[in-house]
C-alpha positions in Angstrom: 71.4 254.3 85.7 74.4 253.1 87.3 73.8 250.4 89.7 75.8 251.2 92.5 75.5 248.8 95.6 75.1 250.3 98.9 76.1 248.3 102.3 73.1 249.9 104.2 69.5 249.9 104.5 67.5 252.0 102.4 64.9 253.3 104.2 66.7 248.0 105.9 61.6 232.7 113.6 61.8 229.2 114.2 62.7 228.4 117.6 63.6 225.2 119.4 63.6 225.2 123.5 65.9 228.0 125.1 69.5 227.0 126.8 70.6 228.7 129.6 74.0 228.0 129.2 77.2 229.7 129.2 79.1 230.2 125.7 80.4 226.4 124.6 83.8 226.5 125.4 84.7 224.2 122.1 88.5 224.1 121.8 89.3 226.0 118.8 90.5 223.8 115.7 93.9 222.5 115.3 96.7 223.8 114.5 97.9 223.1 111.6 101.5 220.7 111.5 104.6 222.6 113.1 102.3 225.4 114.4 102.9 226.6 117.9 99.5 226.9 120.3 98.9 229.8 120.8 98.5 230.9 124.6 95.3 232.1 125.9 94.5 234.8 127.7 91.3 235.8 129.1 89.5 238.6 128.5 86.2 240.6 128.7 83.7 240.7 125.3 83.4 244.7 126.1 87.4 245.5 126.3 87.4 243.7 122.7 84.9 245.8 121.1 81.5 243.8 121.5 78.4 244.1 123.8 77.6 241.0 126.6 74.6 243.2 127.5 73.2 242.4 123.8 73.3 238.7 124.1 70.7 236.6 125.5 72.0 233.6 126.3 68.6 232.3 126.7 68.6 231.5 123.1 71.2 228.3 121.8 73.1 230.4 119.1 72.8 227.2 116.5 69.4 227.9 116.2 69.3 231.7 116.2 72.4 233.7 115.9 71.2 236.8 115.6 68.6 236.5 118.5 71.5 234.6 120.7 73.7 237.8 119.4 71.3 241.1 120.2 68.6 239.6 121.9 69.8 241.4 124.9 70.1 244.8 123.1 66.4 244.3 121.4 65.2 243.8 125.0 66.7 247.3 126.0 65.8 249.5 122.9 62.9 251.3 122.0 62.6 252.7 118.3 63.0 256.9 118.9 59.0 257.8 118.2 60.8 260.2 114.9 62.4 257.0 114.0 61.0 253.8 111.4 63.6 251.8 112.9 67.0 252.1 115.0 69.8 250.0 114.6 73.2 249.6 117.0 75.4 250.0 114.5 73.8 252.6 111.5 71.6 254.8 113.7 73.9 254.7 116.6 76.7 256.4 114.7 74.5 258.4 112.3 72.8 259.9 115.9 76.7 260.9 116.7 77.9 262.2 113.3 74.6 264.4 114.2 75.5 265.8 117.2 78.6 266.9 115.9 77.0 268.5 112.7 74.4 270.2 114.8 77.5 271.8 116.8 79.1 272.7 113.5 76.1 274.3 111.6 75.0 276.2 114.9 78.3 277.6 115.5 78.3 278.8 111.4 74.8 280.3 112.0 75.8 282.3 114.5 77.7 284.3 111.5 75.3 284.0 108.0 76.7 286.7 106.7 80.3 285.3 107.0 81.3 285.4 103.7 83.3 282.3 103.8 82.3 278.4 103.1 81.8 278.3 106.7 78.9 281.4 106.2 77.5 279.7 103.7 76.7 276.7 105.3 75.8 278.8 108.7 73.3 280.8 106.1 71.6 278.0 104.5 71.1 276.3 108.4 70.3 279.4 109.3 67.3 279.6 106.7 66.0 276.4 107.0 65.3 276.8 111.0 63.6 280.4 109.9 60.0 278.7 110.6 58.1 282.3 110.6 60.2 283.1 107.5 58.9 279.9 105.7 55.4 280.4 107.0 55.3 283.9 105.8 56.6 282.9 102.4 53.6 280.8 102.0 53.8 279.2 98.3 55.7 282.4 96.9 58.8 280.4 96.8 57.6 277.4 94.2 55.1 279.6 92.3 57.3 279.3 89.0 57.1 276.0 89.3 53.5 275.9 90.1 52.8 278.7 87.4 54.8 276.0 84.9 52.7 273.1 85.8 49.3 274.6 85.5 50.1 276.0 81.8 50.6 272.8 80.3 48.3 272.2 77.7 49.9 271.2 74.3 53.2 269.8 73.4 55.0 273.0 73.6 53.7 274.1 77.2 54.2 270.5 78.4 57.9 270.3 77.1 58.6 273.6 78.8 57.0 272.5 81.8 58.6 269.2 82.4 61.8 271.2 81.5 61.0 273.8 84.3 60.3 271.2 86.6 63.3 268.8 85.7 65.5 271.9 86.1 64.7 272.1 89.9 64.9 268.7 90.7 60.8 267.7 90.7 61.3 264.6 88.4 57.9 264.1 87.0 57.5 261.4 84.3 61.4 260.6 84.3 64.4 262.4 85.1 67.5 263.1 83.8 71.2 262.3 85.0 74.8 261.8 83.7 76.7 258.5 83.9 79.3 256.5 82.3 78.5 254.8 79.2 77.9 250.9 80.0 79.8 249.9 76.8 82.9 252.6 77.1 83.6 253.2 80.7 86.0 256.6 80.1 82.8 259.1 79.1 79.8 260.4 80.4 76.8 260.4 79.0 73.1 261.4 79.4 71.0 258.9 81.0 67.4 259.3 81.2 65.0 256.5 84.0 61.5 255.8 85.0 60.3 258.2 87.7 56.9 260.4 89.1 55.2 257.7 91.1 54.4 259.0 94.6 53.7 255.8 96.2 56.9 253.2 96.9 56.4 251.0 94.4 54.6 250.5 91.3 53.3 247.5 92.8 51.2 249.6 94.9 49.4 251.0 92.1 48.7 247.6 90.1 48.0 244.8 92.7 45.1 244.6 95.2 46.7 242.8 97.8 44.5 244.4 101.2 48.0 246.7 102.6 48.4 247.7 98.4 45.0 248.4 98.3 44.9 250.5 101.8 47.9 252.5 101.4 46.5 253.1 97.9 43.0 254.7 99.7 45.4 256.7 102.2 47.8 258.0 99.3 44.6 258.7 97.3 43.1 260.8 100.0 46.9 262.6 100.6 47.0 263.6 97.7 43.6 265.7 97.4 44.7 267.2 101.5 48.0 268.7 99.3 46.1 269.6 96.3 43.5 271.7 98.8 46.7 273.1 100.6 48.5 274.2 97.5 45.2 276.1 96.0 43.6 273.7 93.4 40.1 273.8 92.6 38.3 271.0 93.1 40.8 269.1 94.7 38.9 265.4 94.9 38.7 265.2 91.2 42.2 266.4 90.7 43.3 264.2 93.1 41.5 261.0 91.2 43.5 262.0 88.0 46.2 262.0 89.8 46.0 258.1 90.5 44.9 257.4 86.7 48.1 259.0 85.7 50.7 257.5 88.0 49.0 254.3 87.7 49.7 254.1 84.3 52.9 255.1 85.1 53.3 252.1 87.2 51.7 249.8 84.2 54.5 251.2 82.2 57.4 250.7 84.1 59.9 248.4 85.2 59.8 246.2 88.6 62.6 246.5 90.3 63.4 242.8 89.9 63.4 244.2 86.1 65.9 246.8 86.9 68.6 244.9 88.6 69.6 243.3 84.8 72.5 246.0 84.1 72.3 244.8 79.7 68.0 245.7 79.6 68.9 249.1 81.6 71.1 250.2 78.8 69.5 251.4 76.0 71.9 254.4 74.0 69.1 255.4 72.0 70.7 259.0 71.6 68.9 262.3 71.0 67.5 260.5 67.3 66.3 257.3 69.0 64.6 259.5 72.1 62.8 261.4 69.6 61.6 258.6 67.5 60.8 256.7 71.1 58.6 260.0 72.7 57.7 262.2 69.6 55.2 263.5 72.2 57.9 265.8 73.5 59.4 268.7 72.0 63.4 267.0 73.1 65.3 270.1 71.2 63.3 272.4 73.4 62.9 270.0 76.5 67.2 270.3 76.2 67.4 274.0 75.5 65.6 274.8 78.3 67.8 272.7 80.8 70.5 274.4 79.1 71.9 271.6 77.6 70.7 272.0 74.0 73.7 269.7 72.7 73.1 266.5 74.7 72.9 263.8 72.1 74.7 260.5 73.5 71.7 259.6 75.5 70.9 255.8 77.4 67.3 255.3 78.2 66.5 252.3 80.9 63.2 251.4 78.5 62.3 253.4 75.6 58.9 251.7 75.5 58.5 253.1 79.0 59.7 256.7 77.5 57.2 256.2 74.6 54.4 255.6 76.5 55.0 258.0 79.3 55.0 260.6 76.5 52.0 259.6 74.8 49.7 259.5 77.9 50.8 263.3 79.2 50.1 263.6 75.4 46.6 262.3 75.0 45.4 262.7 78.6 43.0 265.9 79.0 45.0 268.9 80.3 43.1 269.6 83.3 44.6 266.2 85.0 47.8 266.4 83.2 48.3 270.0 84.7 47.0 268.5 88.3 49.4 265.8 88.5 52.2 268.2 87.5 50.8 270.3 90.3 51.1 267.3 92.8 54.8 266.9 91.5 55.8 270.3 92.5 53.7 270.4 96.3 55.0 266.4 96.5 59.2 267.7 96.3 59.0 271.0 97.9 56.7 270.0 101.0 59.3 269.9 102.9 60.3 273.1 102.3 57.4 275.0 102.8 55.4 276.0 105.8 53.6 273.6 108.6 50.2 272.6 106.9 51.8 270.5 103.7 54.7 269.7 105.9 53.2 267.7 107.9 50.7 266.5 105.8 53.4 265.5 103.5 55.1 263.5 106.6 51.3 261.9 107.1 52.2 259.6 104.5 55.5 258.8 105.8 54.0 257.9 108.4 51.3 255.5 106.9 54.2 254.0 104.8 56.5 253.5 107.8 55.0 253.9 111.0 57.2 256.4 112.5 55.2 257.9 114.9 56.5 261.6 114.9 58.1 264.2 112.4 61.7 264.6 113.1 63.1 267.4 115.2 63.6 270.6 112.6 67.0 270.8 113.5 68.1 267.2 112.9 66.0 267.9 109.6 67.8 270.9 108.6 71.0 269.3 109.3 69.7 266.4 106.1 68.8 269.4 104.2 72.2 271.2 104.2 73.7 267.9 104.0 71.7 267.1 101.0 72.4 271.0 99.5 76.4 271.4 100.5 77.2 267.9 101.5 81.4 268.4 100.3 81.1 271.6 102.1 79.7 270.0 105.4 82.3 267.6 105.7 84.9 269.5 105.5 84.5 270.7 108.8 83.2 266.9 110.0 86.6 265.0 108.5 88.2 267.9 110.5 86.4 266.9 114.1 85.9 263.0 113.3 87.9 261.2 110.9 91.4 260.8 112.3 94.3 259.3 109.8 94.4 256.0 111.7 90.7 255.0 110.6 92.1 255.8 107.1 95.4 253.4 107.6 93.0 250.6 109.4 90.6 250.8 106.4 93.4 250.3 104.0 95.1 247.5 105.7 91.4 245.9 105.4 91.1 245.9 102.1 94.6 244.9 101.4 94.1 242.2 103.5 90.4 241.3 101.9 91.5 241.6 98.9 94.0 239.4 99.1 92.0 236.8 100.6 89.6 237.1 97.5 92.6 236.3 95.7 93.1 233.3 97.2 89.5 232.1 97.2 89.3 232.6 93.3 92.7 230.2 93.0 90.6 227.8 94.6 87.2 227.3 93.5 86.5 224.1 91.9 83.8 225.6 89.8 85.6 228.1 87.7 87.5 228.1 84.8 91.0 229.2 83.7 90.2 231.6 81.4 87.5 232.9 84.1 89.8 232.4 86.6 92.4 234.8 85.4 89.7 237.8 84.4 88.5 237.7 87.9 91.9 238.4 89.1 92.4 241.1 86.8 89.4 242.8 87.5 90.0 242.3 91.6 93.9 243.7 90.3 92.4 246.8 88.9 89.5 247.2 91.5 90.0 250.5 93.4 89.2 252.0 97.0 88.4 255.3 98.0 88.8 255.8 101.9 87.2 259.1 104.5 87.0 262.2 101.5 87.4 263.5 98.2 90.3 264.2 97.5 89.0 267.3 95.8 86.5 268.6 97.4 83.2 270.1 95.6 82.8 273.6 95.1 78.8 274.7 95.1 78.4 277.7 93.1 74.4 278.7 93.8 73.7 281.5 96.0 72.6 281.2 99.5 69.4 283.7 100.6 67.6 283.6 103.5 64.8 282.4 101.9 65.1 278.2 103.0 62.5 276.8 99.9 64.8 278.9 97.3 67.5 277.7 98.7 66.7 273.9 98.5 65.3 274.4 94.6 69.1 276.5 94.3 70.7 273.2 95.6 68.8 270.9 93.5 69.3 273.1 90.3 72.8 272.7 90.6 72.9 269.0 91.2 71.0 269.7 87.7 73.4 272.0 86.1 76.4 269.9 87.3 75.2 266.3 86.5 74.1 267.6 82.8 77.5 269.5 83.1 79.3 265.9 82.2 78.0 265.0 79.5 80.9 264.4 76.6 83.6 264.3 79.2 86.1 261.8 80.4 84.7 260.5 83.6 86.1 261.8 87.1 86.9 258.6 88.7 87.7 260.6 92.3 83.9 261.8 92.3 82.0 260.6 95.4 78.2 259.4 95.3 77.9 259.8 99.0 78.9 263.0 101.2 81.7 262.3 103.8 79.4 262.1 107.3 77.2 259.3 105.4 77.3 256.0 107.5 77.2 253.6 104.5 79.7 252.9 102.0 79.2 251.5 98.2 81.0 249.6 95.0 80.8 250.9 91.8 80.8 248.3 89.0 81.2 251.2 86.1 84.7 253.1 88.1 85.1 248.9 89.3 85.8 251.0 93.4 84.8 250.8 96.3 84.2 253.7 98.7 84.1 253.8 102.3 83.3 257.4 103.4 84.3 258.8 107.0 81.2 258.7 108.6 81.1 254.5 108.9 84.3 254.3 109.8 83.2 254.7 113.4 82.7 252.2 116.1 80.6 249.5 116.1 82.4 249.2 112.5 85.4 250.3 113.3 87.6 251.4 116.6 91.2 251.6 117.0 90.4 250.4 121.0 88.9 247.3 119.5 90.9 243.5 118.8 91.7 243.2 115.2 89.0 240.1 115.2 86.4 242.6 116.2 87.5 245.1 113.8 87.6 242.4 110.9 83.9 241.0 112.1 82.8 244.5 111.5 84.1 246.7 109.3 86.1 243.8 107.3 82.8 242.6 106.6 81.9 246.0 104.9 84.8 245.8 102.9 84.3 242.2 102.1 80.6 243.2 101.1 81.7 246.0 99.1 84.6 244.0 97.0 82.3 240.9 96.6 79.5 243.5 94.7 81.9 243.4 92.2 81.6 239.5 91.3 77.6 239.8 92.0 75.2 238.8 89.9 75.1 242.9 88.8 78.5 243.8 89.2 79.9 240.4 87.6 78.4 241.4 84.1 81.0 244.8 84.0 84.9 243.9 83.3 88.1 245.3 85.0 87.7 248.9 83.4 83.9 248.9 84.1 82.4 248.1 80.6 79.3 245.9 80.5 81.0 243.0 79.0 81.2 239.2 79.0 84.7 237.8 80.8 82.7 234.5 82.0 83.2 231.5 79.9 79.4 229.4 79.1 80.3 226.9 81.9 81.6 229.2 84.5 78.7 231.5 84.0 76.2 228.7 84.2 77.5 227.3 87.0 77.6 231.1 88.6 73.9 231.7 87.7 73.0 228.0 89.6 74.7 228.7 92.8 73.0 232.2 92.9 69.7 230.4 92.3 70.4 228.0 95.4 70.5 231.7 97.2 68.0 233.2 95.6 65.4 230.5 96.9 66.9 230.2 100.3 65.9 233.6 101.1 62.8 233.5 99.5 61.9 231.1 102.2 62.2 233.9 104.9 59.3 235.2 106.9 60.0 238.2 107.9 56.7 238.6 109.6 53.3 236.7 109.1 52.5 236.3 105.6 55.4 238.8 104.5 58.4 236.7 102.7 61.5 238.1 100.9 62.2 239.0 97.8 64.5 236.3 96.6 65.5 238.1 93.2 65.5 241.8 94.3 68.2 241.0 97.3 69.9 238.4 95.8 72.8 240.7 94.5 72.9 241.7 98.4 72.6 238.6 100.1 75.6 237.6 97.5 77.6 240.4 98.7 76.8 239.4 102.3 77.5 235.8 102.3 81.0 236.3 100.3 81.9 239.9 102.4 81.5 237.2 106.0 83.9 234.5 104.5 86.1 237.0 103.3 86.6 239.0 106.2 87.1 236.0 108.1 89.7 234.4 106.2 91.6 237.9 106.5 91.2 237.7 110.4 92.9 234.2 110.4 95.6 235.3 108.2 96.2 239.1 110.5 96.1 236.7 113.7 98.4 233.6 112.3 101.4 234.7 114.0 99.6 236.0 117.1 101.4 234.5 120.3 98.2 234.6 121.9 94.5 234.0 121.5 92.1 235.9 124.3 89.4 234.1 125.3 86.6 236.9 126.2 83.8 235.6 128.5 84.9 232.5 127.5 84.0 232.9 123.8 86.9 232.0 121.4 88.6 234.7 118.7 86.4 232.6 116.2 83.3 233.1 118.1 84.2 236.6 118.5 84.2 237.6 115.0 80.9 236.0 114.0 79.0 237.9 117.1 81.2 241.3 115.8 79.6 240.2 112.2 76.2 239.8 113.8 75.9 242.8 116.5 76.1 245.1 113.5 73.0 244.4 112.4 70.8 244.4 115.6 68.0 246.0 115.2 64.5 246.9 115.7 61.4 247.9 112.8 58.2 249.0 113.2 56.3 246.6 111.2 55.0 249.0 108.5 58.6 249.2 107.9 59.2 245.6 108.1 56.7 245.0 105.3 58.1 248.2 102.9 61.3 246.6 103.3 60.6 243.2 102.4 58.5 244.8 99.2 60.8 247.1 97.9 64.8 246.8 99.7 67.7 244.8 97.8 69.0 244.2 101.3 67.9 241.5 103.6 65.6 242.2 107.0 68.6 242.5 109.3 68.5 239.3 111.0 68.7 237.3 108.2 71.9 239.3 106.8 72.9 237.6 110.0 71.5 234.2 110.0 71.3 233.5 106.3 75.1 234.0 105.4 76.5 232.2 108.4 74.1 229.2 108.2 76.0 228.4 105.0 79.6 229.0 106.8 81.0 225.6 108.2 83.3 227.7 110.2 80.9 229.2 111.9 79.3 225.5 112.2 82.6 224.8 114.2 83.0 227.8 116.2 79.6 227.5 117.8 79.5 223.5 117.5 76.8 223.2 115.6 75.2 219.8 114.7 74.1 218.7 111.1 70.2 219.7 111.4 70.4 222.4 113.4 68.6 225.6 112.3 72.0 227.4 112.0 72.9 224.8 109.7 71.7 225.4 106.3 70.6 221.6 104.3 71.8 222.8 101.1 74.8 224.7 101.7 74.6 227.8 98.7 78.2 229.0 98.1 78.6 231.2 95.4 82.6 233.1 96.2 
């Protein structure tokens, strides 16, 4: 599995005696010899590109930046009741980019039988928002699947059913995929993971912490409402099987702590090595029914895991193997179906997250054709929203970033020469990839107006195409996220970043806001995104994206100690009572976050060197300006079952300390805000890793 490292969220408070005070008007540092001061000119925070109304200035920013920084906008928002969370930056611009889709899809609807892409997409919309379709369908749609999973009984009928199942995108047991080989970069292989658990974690299953335990009761008890709804006989009992098998499941596999060592998650085991692994599977007919009977260069993340997942489906009776098959099928295609197991299926999303209603079916529907024809779909979305100057801004960014990584690596006092000069010449040959493909994908499933045949269509050819790969070079202009996504991510294996159109939107980005603004924002993604590469992942894979050792002994050492120092600094956040971080799990993150600040602002200083003037907004400096850019990003607000899945299970930090953790290690921002040694914004131990 390549570990590709996102900017967003997946699904992601000391105080000391308020200060009513107006922004410290510190003068800024300076300048250096033979410089000319620069003139200020005033100016208001909202003409730059940032918020007044988000601050509360009730709170001394030295103590907590990112309540001093979106206090004001936490006081004004309320999480949407279909929502887990809402944040001013990610669910602002994904609730435009939504609007607009809605407009496009509706319009194509009004024409499914267009035969053009345009009909396609208006079909497939059209299908989905078809509730009395769907409810007449009933279970017709998945009954294949269904009809698979209840005839599994030896090791032929349960190679053939995993196979039927893996072929539609229900990844029981494990799945299947394609990725570059770890140890030669230019091919694809077959790569095979973990997978079939139901609840978020496979800590859920194993410890008996009271929210581990109670979720485990509600999931328990979810699981025999969809077993009733989907037509199984005694659905309590099927139900406890259920729980036996996925809970040895979780016993089996790998924490995600585990996960995030790139060297243990490569094991090329090939077809020979799979088959002595999991004799328990028929692999010659588990690949000739994908339609892929030649795969044999074949990477397993743990082939004890693969072994003993085998051997349980194996030696477990068939009745419970054939029910938790069964759940498999009902738990992917819920969605998809009619009312009863939709919303039953949202009832746990619900327990898990405390989002209080089901999304609106449109704004669903819009996820699902997203999800089915995402190239498609954003053809029509670069069309509307991406105009070329986002493109040109987003390049000078990481020209600019990149060349103040460069300079960073000339001068740290920790690495040496020989470790020196491979970092350069992996952040030489490090790539970017800015608003679209430049070739486009071409979906080749037919479109009915049946909506659940049309999702299992969708996921079968994410099947067929990923399997498709296998043996051939690797297409290095291939995207991982569809255009209209507001995220953006770094691949260590293709060593590129990629910054699709749909972030590239205000708060991150706006051609009306100061370059300092800009930089604080959307520099900060593109610092985050380059810095993944020299993460404690992304530092193990070279300049052509091989898992390989550039790092002398002492460098790397030294490397691994300064990433401890973060690793414990965020362990010793509370995110709410009792609830800490994960340390390990968001270190590569908080990493990313720490280096992406610092770089961004050393490429603001350099854009605004030769600047004339300086404006002075509210009276907060250009300095003080890019930190509360850097921090208004991340305002947001959690329900607290969210709060606690996040700190459980996300790489990324809770939002406020992606805010406060990095910048209470910046002495610039020390000096910006005046901040005194011992203040909470001032971390003891300073942990600098880039």
């Amino acid at each position: 599995m390549t570990p590709r490292r996102s900017l967003a969220l997946v699904l992601s408070l000391l105080t000391s005696p308020a200060c009513d005070a107006p922004p410290p008007k510190t003068p800024p540092p300076p300048d250096p010899p033979g410089e000319a001061k620069k003139t200020e000119v005033a100016g208001k925070l909202d003409d730059q590109g940032l918020s007044l109304a988000a601050l509360d200035k009730a709170v001394d920013p030295c103590d907590d930046f990112y309540a001093f920084a979106c206090g004001g906008w936490e006081k004004a928002t309320q999480i949407p009741d279909d929502r887990s969370r809402w944040m001013r930056s990610f669910s602002e611009i994904d609730q435009r980019n939504e609007a607009d889709l809605r407009d496009i899809l509706e319009g194509a609807a009004k024409s499914p039988d267009d035969a053009s892409a345009t009909g396609r997409l208006g079909k497939f919309y059209k299908a989905c928002m078809d509730e009395p379709a769907i409810e007449k369908a009933g279970l017709k749609p998945i009954e294949p699947l269904l009809s698979a999973a209840r005839s599994a009984k030896d090791k032929k009928s349960l190679t053939l059913a995993l196979a039927t199942l893996h072929k539609h995108g229900v990844w029981a047991a494990f799945d299947v995929s394609a990725g570059q080989d770890y140890k030669d970069a230019t091919k694809m292989i077959g790569m095979m993971d973990q997978n079939g658990l139901g609840m978020p974690d496979r800590d859920y299953y194993l410890k008996d912490e009271a929210d581990k335990k109670a979720l485990r009761e509600k999931y328990v008890a979810h699981v025999e409402r969809m077993l009733k709804l989907g037509g199984v006989g005694s659905p309590k009992k099927a139900a406890a099987d259920v729980l036996k098998i996925e809970t040895e499941l979780a016993r089996l596999s790998k924490s995600r702590e585990e996960r995030r060592d790139p060297a243990k998650m490569y094991n090329k085991v090939d077809r020979a090595g799979l088959e002595a692994a999991a004799p328990s599977i028929d692999w010659t007919a588990y690949f000739a029914a994908l339609g892929f009977a030649n795969i044999a260069d074949i990477s397993v993340t743990s082939p004890s895991y693969f072994g003993g997942a085998a051997k349980l489906l194996a030696e477990e009776k068939p009745a419970a193997v054939q029910s938790y098959l069964v759940w498999q099928v009902l738990r992917a295609t819920a969605p998809t179906l009619g009312k009863k197991l939709e919303q039953e299926a949202f009832s746990f999303t619900q327990a898990v997250t405390g989002q209080k209603v089901n999304r609106d079916r449109w704004k669903r529907c819009i996820d699902a054709t997203d999800g089915a024809l995402g190239e498609l779909l954003a053809q029509p979305f670069v069309e509307k929203r991406f105009g070329g100057g986002s493109k040109a801004a987003a390049e000078s960014f990481v020209n600019a970033i990149a060349a103040a990584m460069g300079k960073r690596l000339d001068t740290l006092e920790w690495m040496d020469a020989p470790t020196r000069a491979a970092a350069h010449k992996k952040l030489d040959a490090m790539a970017y990839l800015i608003g679209y493909p430049a070739k486009y994908k071409t979906y080749d499933f037919a479109v009915t107006p049946s909506y659940a045949e049309n999702a299992l269509a969708g996921e079968a050819f994410k099947i067929k195409d990923q399997l498709a790969k296998v043996g051939k070079p690797v297409d290095r202009g291939e995207w991982y996220m569809t255009p209209p996504t507001v995220n953006a991510y770094y691949d260590p294996q293709k060593n590129q970043m990629v910054f699709p159109a749909g972030i590239l939107q205000p708060p991150f980005y706006s051609p009306k806001a100061s370059t300092v603004v800009n930089l604080g924002a959307m520099g900060m993604v593109v610092g985050h995104e380059l810095t993944h590469g020299f993460d404690d992942e992304g530092s193990q894979f070279d300049d052509k994206g091989n898992l390989a050792n550039w790092w002398s002994p002492s460098s790397r050492q030294t490397f691994e100690a300064r990433g401890a120092c973060i690793e414990k600094q965020y362990e010793g956040y509370e995110v709410m009572p009792g609830v800490r971080m994960k340390g390990k799990l968001t270190l590569g993150e908080n990493i990313a976050d720490a280096g992406g600040i610092k770089l961004a602002f050393a490429a603001y200083r350099a854009l605004r060197a030769d600047a004339a003037e300086t404006v002075v907004a509210d009276g907060y400096s250009e300095d003080q300006q890019f930190f509360l850019s850097t921090a208004q990003i991340w305002c947001a607000k959690m329900r607290d079952e969210t709060t606690r899945l996040m700190a459980q299970t996300d790489p990324h930090a809770n939002p406020k300390y992606r805010v406060n953790g990095p910048l209470s290690m910046l002495p610039e921002f020390a000096e910006a805000f005046s901040c005194r040694p011992g203040a909470k914004m001032v971390a003891k131990d300073r942990c600098t890793v880039w």
